[in-house]
N, C-alpha and C positions, 0 to 999 in steps of 0.2 A: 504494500500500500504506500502511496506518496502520496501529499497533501502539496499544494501550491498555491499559490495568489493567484486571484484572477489576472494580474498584473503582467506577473511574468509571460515572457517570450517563448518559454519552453513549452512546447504544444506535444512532443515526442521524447522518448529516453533520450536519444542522440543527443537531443538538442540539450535535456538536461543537463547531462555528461560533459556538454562543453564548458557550462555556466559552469557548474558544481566545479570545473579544472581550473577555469578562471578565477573564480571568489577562492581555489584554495593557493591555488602559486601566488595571490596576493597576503596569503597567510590569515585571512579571517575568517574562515569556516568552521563552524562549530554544530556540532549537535547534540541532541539529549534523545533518550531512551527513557523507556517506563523504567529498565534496570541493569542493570554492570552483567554481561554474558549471556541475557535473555534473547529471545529472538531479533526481536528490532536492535538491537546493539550489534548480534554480530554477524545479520543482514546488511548492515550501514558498514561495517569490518570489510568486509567481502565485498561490497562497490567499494569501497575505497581501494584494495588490492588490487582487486579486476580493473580500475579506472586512474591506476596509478595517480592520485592526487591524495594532499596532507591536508586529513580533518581531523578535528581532536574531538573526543568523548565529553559531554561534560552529565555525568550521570545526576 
């Protein structure tokens, strides 16, 4: 599941994947999970791997 702003540009994964590369090579992407090893933590783990870009946990 992914949640976005109507706002956003990103209509497709791809298109996510570029932003999410973007906001993190500028070093400000951050996210939070329901919990530290739970599903959504290390679903968000694994795009980060897969998508080679640096997000930091913030549980």
């Amino acid at each position: 599941m992914s949640i976005r702003s109507t706002r956003s540009p990103a209509r497709r994964l791809a298109m996510l994947g570029a932003s999410l590369a973007a906001l993190a090579l500028s070093g400000t992407l951050n996210f939070g999970s329901t919990s530290q090893g739970g599903s959504p933590h290390m679903s968000a783990e694994l795009l980060k791997t897969l998508a080679q870009i640096d997000i930091v946990h913030v549980p």
